[in-house]
C-alpha positions as CSV (number, residue, x, y, z in Angstrom):
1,X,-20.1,-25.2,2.6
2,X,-18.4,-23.9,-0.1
3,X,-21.2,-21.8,-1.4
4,X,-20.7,-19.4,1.8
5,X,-17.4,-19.1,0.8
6,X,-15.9,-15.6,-0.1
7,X,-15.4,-15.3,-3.7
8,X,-13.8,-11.8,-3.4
9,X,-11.3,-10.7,-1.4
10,X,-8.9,-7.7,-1.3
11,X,-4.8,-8.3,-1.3
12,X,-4.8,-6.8,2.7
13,X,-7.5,-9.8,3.4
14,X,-5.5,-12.0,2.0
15,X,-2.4,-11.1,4.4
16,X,-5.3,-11.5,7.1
17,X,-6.3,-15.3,5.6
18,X,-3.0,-16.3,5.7
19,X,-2.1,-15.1,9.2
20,X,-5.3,-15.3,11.1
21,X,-8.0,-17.5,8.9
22,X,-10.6,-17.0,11.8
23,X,-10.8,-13.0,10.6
24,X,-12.0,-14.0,7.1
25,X,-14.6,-16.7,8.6
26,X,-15.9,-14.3,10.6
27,X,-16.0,-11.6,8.3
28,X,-17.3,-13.0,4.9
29,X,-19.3,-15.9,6.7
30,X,-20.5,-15.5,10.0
31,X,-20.9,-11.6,8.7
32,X,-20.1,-10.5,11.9
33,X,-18.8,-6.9,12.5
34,X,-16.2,-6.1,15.5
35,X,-18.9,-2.9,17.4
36,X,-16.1,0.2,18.6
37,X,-15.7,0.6,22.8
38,X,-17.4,3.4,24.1
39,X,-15.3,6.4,24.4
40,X,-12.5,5.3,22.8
41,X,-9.5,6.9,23.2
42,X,-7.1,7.8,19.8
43,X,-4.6,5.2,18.8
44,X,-1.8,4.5,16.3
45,X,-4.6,3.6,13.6
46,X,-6.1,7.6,13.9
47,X,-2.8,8.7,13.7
48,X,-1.8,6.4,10.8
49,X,-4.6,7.6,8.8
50,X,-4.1,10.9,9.6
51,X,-0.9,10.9,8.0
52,X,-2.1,8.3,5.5
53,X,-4.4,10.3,3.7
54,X,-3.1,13.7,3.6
55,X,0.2,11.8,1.9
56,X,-2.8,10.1,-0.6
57,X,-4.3,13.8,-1.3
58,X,-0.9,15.3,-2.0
59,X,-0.3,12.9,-4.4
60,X,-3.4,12.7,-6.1
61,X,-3.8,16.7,-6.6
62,X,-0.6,16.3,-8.4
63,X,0.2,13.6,-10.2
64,X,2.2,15.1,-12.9
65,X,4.5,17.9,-11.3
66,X,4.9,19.1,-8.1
67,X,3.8,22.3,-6.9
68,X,5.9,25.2,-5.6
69,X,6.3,25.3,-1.6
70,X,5.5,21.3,-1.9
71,X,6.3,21.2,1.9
72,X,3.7,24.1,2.7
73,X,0.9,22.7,0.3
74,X,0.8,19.2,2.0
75,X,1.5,20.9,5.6
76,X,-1.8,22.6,4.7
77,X,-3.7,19.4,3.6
78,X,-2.3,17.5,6.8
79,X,-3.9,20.1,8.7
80,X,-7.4,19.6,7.4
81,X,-6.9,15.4,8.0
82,X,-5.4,16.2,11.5
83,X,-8.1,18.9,12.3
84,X,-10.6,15.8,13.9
85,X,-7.8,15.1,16.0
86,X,-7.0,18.0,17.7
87,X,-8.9,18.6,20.5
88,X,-7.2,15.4,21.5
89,X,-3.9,16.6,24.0
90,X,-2.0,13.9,22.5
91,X,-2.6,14.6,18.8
92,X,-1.7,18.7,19.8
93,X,1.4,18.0,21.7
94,X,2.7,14.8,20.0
95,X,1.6,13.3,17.0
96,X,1.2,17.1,15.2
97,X,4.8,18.4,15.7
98,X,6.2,14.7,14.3
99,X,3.7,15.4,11.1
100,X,5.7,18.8,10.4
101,X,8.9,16.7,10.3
102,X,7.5,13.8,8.3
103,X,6.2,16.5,5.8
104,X,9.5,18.1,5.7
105,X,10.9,14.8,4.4
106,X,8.8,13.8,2.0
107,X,8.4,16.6,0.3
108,X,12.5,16.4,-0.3
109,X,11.9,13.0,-0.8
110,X,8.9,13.6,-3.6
111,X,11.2,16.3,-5.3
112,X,14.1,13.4,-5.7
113,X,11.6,10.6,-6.7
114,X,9.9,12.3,-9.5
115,X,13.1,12.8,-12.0
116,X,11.8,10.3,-15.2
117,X,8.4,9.9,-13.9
118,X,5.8,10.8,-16.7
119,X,2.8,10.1,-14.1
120,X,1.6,8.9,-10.6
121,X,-1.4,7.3,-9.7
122,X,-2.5,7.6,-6.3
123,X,-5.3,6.0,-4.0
124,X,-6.0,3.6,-7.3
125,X,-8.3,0.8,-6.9
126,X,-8.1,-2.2,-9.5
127,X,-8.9,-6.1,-9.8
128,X,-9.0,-8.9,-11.7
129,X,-10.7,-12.1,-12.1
130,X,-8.8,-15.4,-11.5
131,X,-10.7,-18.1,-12.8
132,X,-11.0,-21.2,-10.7
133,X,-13.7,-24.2,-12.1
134,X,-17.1,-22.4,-12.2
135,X,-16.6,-19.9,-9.3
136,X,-14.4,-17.0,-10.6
137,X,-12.6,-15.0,-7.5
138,X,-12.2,-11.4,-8.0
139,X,-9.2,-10.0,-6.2
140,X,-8.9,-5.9,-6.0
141,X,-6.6,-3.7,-4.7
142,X,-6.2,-0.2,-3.6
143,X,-2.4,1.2,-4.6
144,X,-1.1,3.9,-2.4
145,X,1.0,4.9,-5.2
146,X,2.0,3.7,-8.8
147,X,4.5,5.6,-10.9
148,X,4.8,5.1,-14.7
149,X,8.0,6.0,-16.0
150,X,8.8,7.7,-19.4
151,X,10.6,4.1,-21.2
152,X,6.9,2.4,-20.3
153,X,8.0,0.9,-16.6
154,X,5.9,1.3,-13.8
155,X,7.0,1.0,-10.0
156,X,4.1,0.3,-6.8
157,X,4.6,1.5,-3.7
158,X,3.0,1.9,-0.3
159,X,3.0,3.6,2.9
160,X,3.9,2.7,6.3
161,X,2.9,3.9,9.3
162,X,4.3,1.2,10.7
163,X,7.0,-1.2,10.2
164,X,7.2,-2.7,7.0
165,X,6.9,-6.4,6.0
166,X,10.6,-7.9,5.3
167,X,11.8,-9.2,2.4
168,X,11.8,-12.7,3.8
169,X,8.2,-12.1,4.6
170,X,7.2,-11.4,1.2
171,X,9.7,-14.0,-0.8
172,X,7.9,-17.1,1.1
173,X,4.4,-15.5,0.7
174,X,3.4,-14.4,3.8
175,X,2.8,-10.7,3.4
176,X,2.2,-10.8,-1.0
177,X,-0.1,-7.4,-0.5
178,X,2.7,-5.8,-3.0
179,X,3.3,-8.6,-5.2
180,X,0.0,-9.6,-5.7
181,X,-0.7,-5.9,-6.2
182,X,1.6,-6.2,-8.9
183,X,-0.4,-8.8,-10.6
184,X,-3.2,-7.1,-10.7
185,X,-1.6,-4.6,-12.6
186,X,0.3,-7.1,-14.9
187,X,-3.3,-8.6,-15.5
188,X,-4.1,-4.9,-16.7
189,X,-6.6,-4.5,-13.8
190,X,-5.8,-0.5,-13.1
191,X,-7.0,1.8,-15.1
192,X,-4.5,4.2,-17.0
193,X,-2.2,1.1,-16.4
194,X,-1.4,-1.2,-19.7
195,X,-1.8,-5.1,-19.6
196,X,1.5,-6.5,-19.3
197,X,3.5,-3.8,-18.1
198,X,6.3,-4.1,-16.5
199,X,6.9,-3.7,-12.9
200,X,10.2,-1.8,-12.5
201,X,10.2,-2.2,-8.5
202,X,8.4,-2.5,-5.1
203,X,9.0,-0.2,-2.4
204,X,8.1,0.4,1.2
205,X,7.5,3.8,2.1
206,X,7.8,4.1,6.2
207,X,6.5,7.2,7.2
208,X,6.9,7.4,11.5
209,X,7.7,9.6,14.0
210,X,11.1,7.5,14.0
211,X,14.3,9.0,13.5
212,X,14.5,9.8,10.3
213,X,10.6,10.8,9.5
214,X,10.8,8.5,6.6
215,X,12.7,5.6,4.5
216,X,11.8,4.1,1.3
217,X,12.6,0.8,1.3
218,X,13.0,-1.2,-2.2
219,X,12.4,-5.1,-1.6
220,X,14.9,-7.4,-2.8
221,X,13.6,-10.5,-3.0
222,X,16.3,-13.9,-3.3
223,X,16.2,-17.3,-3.1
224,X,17.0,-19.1,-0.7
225,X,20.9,-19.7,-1.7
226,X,22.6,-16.3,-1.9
227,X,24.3,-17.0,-5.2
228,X,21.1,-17.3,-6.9
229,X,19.9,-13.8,-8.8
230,X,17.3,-11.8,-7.1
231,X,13.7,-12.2,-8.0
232,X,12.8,-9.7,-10.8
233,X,9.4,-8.1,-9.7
234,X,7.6,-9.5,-12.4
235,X,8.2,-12.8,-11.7
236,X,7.3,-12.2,-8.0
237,X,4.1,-10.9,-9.5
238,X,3.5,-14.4,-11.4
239,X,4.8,-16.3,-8.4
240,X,2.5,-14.9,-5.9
241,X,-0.5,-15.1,-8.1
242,X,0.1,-19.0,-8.7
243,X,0.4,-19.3,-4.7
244,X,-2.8,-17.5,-4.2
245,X,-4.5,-19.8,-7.1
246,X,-3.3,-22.9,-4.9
247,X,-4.7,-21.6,-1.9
């Protein structure tokens, strides 16, 4: 019935809607809740937000400059989010060591990135209100990371543990987490962040125990004939919100 229908989502859910439906029926209507196994050993999800949220912390304890020994201070804050792990042999031996080289690279990376950023927002959560008839849907958003450059720009990113949506994914809607992020924004729905700004770029920021620790990835979205332009991010922004209105 359509009054048990969710009339809130988050951009991640509506990755799940699209890809499995079932996980948003049983979620939002049937309001069931997945219990954990007993003794459950650590998996790529613990390690994920290990690394995960000491990256978040760094950023949001400094959001303007960078401190000195940037490598050391976020080696000391992945300790802390790693410290539930430990007593784990496989979190000691294996996913601790990789940590110290992904640190190492983003804190050359963070050094690189920050020339003509004014400011980064971190961990943000935002939403807006898409009307539709007379149920409105709210859809919110929690940005890894949004940078606001000096000329007014700003540029949404977000971590990776794992492998990254491709570009394909996101130009036919499939994976529109980014791109509907960036509408939210657009919309003015993050604080700090002006109405109608726009979005300079949308990046992928893989952070693995792959060789190399870490890439940042900047989607290029096309058409489908290669000599049509690529698709500026704002536009992807309006495109993905009209998709998400027809669904």
């Amino acid at each position: 019935p359509l009054a048990a229908r969710p009339t809130a989502l988050s951009v991640t859910e509506i990755e799940d809607w699209l890809r499995d439906p079932y996980t948003i029926y049983a979620k939002h209507v049937l309001r069931l809740s997945p219990l954990d196994p007993i003794d459950m050993p650590l998996s790529a999800a613990d390690r994920g937000s290990a690394i995960h949220n000491a990256i978040g912390e760094f950023t949001q304890r400094f959001p303007d400059r960078l401190p000195d020994g940037a490598e050391s201070v976020l080696l000391d804050i992945g300790r802390k989010h790693f410290a539930p792990l430990m007593d784990r042999p496989e979190a000691r031996a294996l996913w601790w060591p990789r940590f110290l080289r992904i640190a190492a690279w983003f804190a050359g990376w963070e050094q690189a990135r920050r020339e003509g950023i004014s400011h980064v927002l971190a961990e943000k959560r935002g939403e807006m209100s898409i009307p539709l008839g007379e149920r409105p849907f709210r859809l919110s958003a929690r940005a890894d990371r949004i940078e606001q450059h000096e000329h007014g720009a700003i540029a949404i990113l977000d971590y990776k543990t794992g492998a990254p949506p491709t570009d394909k994914q996101v130009r036919i809607g499939l994976a529109p987490q980014l791109t509907l992020t960036a509408a939210i924004a657009r919309a003015g729905g993050f604080e700090g962040i002006a109405p109608g700004s726009s979005v300079l770029e949308l990046t992928y920021v893989r952070v693995s125990d792959n060789t190399p620790p870490g890439e940042a990835r900047r989607l290029e979205l096309t058409r489908d004939r290669r000599s049509d332009p690529p698709i500026p991010p704002d536009e992807a922004a309006r495109e993905a919100r009209e998709k998400l209105e027809g669904l």
